[in-house]
Every structure is written in structure tokens, then in C-alpha cells.
N, C-alpha and C positions, 0 to 999 in steps of 0.2 A: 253485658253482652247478652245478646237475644241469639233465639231461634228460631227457627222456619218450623212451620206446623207437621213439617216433613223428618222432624229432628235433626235436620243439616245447620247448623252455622251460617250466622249469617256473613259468608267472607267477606259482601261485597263494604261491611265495615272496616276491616280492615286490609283492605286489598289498596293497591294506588290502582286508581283508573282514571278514566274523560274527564279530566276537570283537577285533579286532584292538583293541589298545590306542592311541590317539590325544590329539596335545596339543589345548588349546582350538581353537587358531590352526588345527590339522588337519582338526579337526571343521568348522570355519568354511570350509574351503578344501573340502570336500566338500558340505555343506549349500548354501554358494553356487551353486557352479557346477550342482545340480540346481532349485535355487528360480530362478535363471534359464532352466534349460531347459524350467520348466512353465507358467512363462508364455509361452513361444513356444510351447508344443505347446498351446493351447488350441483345441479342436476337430478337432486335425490328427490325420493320420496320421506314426507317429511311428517314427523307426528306431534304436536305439542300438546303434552299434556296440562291439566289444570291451568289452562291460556287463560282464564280469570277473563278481560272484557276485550281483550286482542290487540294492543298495543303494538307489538310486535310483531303481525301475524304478516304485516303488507311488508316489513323489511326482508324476511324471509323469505317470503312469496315469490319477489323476486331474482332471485338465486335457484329456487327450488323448481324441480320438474312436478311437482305436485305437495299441498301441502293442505293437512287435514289435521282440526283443534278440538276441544273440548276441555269442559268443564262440567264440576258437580252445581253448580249455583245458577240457577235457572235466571234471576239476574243480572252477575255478569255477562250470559252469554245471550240476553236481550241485547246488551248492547254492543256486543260484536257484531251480531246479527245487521242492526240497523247501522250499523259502518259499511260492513264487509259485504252485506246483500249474498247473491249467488258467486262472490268474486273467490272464498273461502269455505269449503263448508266447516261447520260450526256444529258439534256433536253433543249432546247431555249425555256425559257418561262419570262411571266411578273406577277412579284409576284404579284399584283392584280386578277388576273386569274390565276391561277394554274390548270391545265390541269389535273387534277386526280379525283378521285371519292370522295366522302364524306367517312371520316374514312377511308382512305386506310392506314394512317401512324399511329405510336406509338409516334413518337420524330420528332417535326421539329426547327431545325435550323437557325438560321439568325444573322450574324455575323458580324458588324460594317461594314452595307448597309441599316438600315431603313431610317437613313438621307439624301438620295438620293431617295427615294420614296416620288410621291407628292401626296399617300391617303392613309396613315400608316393606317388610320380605315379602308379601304378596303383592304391591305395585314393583318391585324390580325382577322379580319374576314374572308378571305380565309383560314389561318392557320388552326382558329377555326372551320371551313368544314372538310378540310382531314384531322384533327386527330379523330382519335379515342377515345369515354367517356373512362375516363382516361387519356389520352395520357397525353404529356409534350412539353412545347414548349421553348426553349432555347434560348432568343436574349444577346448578347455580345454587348457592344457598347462604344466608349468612353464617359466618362462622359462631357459634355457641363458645368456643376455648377461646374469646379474646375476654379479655377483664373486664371490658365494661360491656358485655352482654347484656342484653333486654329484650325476655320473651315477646311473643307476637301473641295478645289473646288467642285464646282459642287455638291454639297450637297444643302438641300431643307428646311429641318427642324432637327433639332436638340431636343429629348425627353429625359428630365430629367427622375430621379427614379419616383417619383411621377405619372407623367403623364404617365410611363406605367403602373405602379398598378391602374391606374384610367381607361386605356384603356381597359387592360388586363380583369379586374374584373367588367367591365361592360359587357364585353363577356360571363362571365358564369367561369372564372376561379381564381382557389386560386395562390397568387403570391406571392414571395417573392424575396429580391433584397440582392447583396452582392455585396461589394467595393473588389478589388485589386489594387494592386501597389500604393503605398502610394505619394502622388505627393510634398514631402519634404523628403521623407527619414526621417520622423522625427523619427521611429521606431530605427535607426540605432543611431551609436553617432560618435564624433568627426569629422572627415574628410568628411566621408559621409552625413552625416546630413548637413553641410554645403555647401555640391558641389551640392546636391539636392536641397536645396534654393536656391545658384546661378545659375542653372537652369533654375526654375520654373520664376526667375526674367529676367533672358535672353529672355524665352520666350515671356513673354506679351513686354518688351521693340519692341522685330520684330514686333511681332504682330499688336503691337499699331502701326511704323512706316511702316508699311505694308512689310516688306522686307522679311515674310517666302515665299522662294521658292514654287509655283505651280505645278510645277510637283517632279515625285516621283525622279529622277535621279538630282533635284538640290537638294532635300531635301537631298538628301544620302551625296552628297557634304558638306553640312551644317554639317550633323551627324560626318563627318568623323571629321571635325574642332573638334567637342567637343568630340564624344566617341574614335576618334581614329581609330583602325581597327576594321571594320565591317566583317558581314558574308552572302554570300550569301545566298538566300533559295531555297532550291533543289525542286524539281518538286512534292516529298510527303514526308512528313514531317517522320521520322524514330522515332522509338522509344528512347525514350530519348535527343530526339535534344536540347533542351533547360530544366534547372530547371519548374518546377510547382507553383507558385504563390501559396500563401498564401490567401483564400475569409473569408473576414469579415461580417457577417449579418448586415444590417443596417434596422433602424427603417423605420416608413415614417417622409419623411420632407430633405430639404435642404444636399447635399450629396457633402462637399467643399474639403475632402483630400484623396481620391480616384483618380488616373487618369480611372478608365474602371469600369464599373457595369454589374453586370450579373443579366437578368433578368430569374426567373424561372417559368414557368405558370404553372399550372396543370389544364387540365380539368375536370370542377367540375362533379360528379356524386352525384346528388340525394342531400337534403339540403339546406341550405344557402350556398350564395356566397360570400366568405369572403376574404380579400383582409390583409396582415402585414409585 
């Protein structure tokens, strides 16, 4: 993995953007967590942080009474640019410093990229500036506590459930955390149940011999071996691209058959700060 002359990371390697080849289950794992965020953003103002090349930003859009992105990666967000035009503005920022006023948003965003930030307490502290008492803050992330975890180069830290409901709710906000995509298929039976443990066992084998591909164009190679034919992802996401997952509420504590958690914040108004 390479750098930009600028000492940023180069994300746009491992980022899915325009073009990128993806399995169903990837497609589903994208389409979700945006068909969630636009039903919270109805009528709001809306922030998405680290929007990587903006996939998501036209689902959104429309739901939202206004909605403004950004990224640290002066390439992804060339290619927002040249989708979105004047339709979205499109910001170069560093989610530690977010360039807005205090309470300019209703809903912020941030969507499996806190693990590439090296002061997650200073990007959720920024969150918790420009939103608004009430607002909502929305992070997606894969889960790290499932067993056959596989870092994402260039990634920094990796936050379990827990440790956002502990971040979260020492900020001032009420949290709550829900699992998708089940990492056995055990919900399912016969065939499937089984091809999703052989799977999950494939994975940590590479993992452990170190042999997952690094970048996102070997990995799609690797995906092709096991799901076969993939699909690319078009420059915004359309309505209905993929099924919508299934979210399970979970407790606090250890979160081992989930592959992705969604964390939900709400900014407390008035009260105790309670955290479940």
C-alpha cells in the first residue's frame, strides 16, 4: 500500500467505488446501510462524513432537506464531483475538524471509515458539535468480534459494540447498537447454512496464512473464485439496487454472529445519559 505525497492513504484502493466489482451479499451490505440512512434523513439536514466517491449521497438526497459530504481523499471526491456536479456539495475535509458551525446538522453519517481515523474521540466529538440537541448520528461498521475478521489495510483501530456505546454515551448521547448479516447463515438451513461455515472457515484460514489480497481489485478476483459472478456499483446507488438486510437489536456485551453493527446515537436533550 502507497501514499499520497500528502501522507494520506491512498483509500481510493481500498475503498468500493464506480466500477468496483461486488458480491450480492456486498451489494446488500451497501444498499442497506444507505436505505437506512434515508429514512432518518427525511427532511433533515444531513452530513455524511468520509462519503469516499458518493454512492449513496443521491439515495439520501432525496429524503433529505439538504445534504452535504465530504472526504479526506482528494480522489474519491473527484468522482463525486463529476456525478453529483452542483446537485450535492462535495467538501475536502478531515473528520477531526469538520468545517461547519455547531448544530448546523440533524443526521450525521459515517460509514465503515472510523477504523482509518487515528482519534475516533476527536471525530465523535466533532459529530457531537454540528449536530443539533436531538439530532442523530449513524456509524455502520464492520464488526471486528466476529471470528473470521479481516482487517482493511490501512486501517488504525478497529471499535467493537461496546466501545461505541462507551464513546458515544460519554458524549451526552442515548445509543443503541443492532447486528446484520449473520456470519454462518445459521438463520437459513441445509445448503446455506453450510456454505456459510465453509466460508467463515476459508476466511480465517487466509487470514491466518496471510494470503487475503490488499487491494480491492485482487480481492474481487478472490470473490469471483467463491461467489462467482459479481456486479459492478454504478456511480449512485438506485432505488432498489440490492435487498435490505434484516437489523437485530443486541444487548451490551461481546457481538460474535453478526458480520456489520450499526451504531445509532441520539443526542441527549435534557436528563440522564443513558446508554442500552
Amino acid at each position: 500500500m502507497t501514499a499520497s505525497r500528502t501522507g494520506i492513504p491512498k483509500f481510493e484502493e481500498v475503498t468500493e467505488t464506480t466500477g468496483t466489482p461486488v458480491s450480492a451479499e456486498g451489494a446488500s451490505m451497501m444498499y442497506t446501510r444507505y436505505h437506512v440512512a434515508a429514512e432518518l434523513a427525511r427532511g433533515k439536514r444531513v452530513l455524511e462524513v468520509a462519503c469516499g466517491s458518493g454512492q449513496g449521497l443521491g439515495l439520501v438526497g432525496r429524503a433529505a432537506a439538504q445534504v452535504v459530504a465530504g472526504d479526506v481523499s482528494r480522489a474519491l471526491l473527484g468522482r463525486a464531483h463529476v456525478h453529483y456536479g452542483v446537485r450535492i456539495p462535495c467538501v475536502r475535509f478531515r473528520a477531526e475538524a469538520l468545517p461547519f458551525a455547531g448544530g448546523a446538522f440533524d443526521l450525521v453519517l459515517l460509514f465503515e471509515a472510523s477504523y482509518y481515523m487515528t482519534d475516533l474521540g476527536g471525530v465523535l466529538g466533532e459529530i457531537a458539535r454540528v449536530l443539533a440537541h436531538g439530532g442523530t448520528a449513524l456509524l455502520v461498521n464492520a464488526n471486528p468480534e466476529r471470528p473470521d475478521f479481516i482487517k482493511s489495510p490501512h486501517s488504525v483501530d478497529y471499535h467493537s459494540a461496546d466501545d461505541f456505546r462507551r464513546a458515544l454515551g460519554g458524549r451526552g448521547f442515548r445509543v443503541s447498537v443492532e447486528g446484520a448479516f449473520p456470519v454462518d447463515a445459521s438463520a437459513g438451513a441445509g445448503r446455506s447454512r453450510w456454505l456459510g461455515r465453509g466460508l467463515s472457515f476459508t476466511r480465517r484460514v487466509l487470514e491466518g496464512l496471510h494470503l487475503v489480497p490488499r487491494t480491492l481489485q485482487g480481492r474481487a478476483r478472490l470473490k469471483r473464485l467463491v461467489y462467482g459472478k459479481l456486479r459492478a456499483l454504478p456511480p449512485e446507488l438506485p432505488e432498489d439496487f440490492a435487498p435490505v438486510a434484516p437489523r437485530t437489536p443486541l444487548p451490551p456485551g461481546p457481538v460474535r454472529s453478526y458480520k456489520v453493527i450499526y451504531v445509532t446515537a441520539h443526542k441527549f436533550v435534557g436528563g440522564e445519559v443513558t446508554t442500552r
